[in-house]
C-alpha positions in Angstrom: -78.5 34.5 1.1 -75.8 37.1 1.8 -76.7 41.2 2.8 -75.4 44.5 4.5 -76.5 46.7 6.4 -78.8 48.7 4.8 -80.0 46.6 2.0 -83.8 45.5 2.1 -85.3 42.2 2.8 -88.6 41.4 1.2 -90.7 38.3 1.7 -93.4 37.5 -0.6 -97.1 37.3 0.1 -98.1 33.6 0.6 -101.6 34.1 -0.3 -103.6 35.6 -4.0 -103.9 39.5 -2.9 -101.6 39.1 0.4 -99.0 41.9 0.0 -95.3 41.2 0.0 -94.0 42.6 3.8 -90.0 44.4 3.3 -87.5 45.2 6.2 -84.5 47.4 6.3 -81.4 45.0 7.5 -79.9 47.2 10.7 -77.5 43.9 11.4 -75.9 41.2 10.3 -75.1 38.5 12.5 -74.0 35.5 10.5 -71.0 34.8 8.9 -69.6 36.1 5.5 -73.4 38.3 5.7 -75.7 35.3 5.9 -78.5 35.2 8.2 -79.4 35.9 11.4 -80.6 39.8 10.4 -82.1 42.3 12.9 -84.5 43.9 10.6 -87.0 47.0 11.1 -90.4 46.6 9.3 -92.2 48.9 7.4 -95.1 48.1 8.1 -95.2 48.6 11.5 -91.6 49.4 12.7 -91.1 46.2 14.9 -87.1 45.3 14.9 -86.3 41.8 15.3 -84.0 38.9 14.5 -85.2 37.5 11.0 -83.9 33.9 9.7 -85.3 34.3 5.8 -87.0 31.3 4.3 -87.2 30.8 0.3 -90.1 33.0 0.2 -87.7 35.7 1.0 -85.1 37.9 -1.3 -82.5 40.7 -1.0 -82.7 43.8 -2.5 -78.7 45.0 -2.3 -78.1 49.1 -3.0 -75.4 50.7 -4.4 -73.0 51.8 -2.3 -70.7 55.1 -2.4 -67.5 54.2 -4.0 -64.7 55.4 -1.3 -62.6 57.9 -2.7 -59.3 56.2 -4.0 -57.6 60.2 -4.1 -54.4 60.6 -2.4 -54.8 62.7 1.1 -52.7 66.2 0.8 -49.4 66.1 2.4 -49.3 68.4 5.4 -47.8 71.2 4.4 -47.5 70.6 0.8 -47.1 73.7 -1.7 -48.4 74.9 -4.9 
C-alpha cells in the first residue's frame, strides 16, 4: 500500500450496517510511501499513527501538474 500526503485512507466496516470510517493522510512515514501514516479522522478528528490492514484502501487525488513554462529572464524585452 503506497500514499501521499493528502490522499484518503478508508477502512471498510467489518460488520452488515457498520459504516466504512476514512482519514485524511497528514504523513507519511514509511519508505517509498508505505505505512506508518499519521491520519486525521473524520469522524471525530483524532490524529494518529495508522498501520492499514487488508480491510483498508487508498483513495489517491489528482495532483496539480507543476508548470513545465520557462521563468522570464530578468530583464528580457518585448
Amino acid at each position: 500500500m503506497q500514499a501521499t500526503t493528502g490522499d484518503r485512507l478508508i477502512v471498510k466496516g467489518h460488520h452488515s450496517g457498520e459504516p466504512d470510517r476514512d482519514a485524511m493522510i497528514l504523513e507519511v512515514r514509511g519508505p517509498d510511501g508505505t505505512p506508518p501514516f499519521v491520519v486525521r479522522w473524520e469522524e471525530d478528528g483524532h490524529e494518529g499513527f495508522f498501520f492499514p490492514g487488508d480491510d483498508a484502501v487508498v483513495q489517491h487525488f489528482a495532483r496539480p501538474e507543476q508548470s513545465t513554462a520557462p521563468a522570464a529572464e530578468e530583464g528580457a524585452t518585448r
